[in-house]
N, C-alpha and C positions, 0 to 999 in steps of 0.2 A: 606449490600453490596450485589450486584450482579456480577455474574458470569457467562460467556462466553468462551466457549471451541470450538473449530472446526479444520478440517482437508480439504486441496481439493489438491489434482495434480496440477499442474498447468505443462502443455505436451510443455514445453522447459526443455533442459537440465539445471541445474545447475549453470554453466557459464554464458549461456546466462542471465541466471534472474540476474545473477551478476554484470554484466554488463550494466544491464538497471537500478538496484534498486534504483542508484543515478540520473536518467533520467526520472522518474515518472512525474516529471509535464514539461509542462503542457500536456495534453491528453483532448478529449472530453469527457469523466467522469469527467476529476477535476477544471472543471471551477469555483470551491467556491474556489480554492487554488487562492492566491492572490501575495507571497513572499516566498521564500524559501532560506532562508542565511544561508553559512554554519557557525561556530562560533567556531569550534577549528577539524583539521582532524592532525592524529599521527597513527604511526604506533610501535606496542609494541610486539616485538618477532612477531611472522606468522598473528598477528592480527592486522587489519585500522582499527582504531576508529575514527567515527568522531560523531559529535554534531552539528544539525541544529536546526534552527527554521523555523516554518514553519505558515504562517499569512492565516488564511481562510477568509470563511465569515462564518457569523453562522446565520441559516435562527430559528430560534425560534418558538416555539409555544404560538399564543397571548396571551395566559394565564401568559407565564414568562416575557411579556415587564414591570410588576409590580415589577421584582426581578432583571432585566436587563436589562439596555439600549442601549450597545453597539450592533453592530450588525457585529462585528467579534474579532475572537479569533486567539490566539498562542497556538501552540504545542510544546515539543521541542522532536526531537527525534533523539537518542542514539544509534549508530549501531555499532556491529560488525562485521568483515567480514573475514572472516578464508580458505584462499584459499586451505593451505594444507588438514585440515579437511571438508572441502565442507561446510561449515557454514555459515550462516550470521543470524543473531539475533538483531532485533530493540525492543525499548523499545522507547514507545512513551508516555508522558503524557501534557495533556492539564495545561497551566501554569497562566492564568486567567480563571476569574469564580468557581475556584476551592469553594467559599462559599457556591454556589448553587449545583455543580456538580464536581467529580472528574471523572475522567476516566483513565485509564493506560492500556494500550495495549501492548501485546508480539508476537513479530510473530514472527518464523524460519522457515527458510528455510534450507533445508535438498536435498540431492537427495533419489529419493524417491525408497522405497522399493519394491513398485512394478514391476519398472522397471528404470533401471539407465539413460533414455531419459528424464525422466520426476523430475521435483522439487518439493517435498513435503512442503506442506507451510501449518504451522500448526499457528493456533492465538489464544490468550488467552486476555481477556479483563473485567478486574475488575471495577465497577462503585458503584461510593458511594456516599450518600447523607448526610447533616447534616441539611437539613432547618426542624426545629423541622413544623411536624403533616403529611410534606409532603415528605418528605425523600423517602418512600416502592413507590410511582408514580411518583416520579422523575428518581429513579433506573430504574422502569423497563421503564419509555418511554426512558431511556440511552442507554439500551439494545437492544431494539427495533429499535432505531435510527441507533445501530454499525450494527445491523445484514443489517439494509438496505444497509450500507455505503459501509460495507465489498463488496457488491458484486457490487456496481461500480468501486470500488477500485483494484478487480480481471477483473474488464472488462478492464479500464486502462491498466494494467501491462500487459494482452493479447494484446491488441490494439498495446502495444508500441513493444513491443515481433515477433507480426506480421510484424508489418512496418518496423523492423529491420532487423530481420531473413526470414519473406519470399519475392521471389523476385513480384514484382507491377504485371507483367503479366507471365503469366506462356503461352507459346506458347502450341496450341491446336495439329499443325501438323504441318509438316515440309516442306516448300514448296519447290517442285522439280520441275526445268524448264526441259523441254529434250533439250537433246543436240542436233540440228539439226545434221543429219548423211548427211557424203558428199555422191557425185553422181559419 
């Protein structure tokens, strides 16, 4: 098994990322996203839980069309979302192909300790193999795949974050007519 750790700001408040977390797709990053259903949303004491799935594509490396033919996958993924304590916490795992590959993914978001404008979004991402000889380079091209994914996936979340919270034009200067003065 492989292991994936990381941390980044992401420079909206807390709120706002809460507000978009369920608005991710689609965005010019996530064009392999295909469907995103939700499949059970509740609410349990200060916490919304819901459960989606979510149907990608999955672009492969030629070497595994010997081990896989399909060319998209489901995820399903599990969030909490905690307004009083500024939380939200997804758990995401890929739910086919798992013979070849697993993956499980944690991310929280936090308001961040640097400074309370800013969302701290931390991810954790375990990958496992079980195809006996090839398992140790399957993990790491798993790994290597999240780290590239991760950072369209912050591009995304930015993109939707901007387009929402800031305004299309920001006026450069402020145009003043004079007032003609009578005679």
């Amino acid at each position: 098994m492989k292991y994936f750790a990381g941390t980044t700001n992401v420079k909206y408040r807390w709120d706002q990322v809460s507000n978009v977390i369920f608005k991710r797709y689609p965005n010019p990053w996530s064009s392999h996203v295909l469907t995103e259903d939700v499949i059970s949303r509740h609410v349990e004491g200060p916490i919304l839980k819901s459960i989606r799935v979510i149907t990608k594509t999955n672009k492969l490396p030629k070497w595994s069309e010997r081990f896989i033919s399909a060319n998209s996958g489901c995820v399903v993924e599990e969030s909490h979302v905690n307004a009083q304590e500024k939380t939200i916490v997804t758990y995401t795992r890929n739910i086919i192909f798992k013979s070849v590959m697993c993956v499980d993914e944690k991310c929280e978001y936090t308001v961040s300790p640097d400074t309370k404008s800013w969302t701290l979004l931390k991810r954790e991402a375990w990958v496992s193999s079980s195809v006996l000889g090839f398992s140790k380079a399957i993990e790491a091209l798993g790994v290597e795949r999240y780290r590239k994914n991760i950072k369209k996936s912050l591009k995304g979340l930015e993109y939707l974050l901007g387009k929402m919270y800031m305004p299309d034009k920001i006026p450069c200067a402020i145009n003043r007519v004079p007032i003609p003065q009578s005679m």
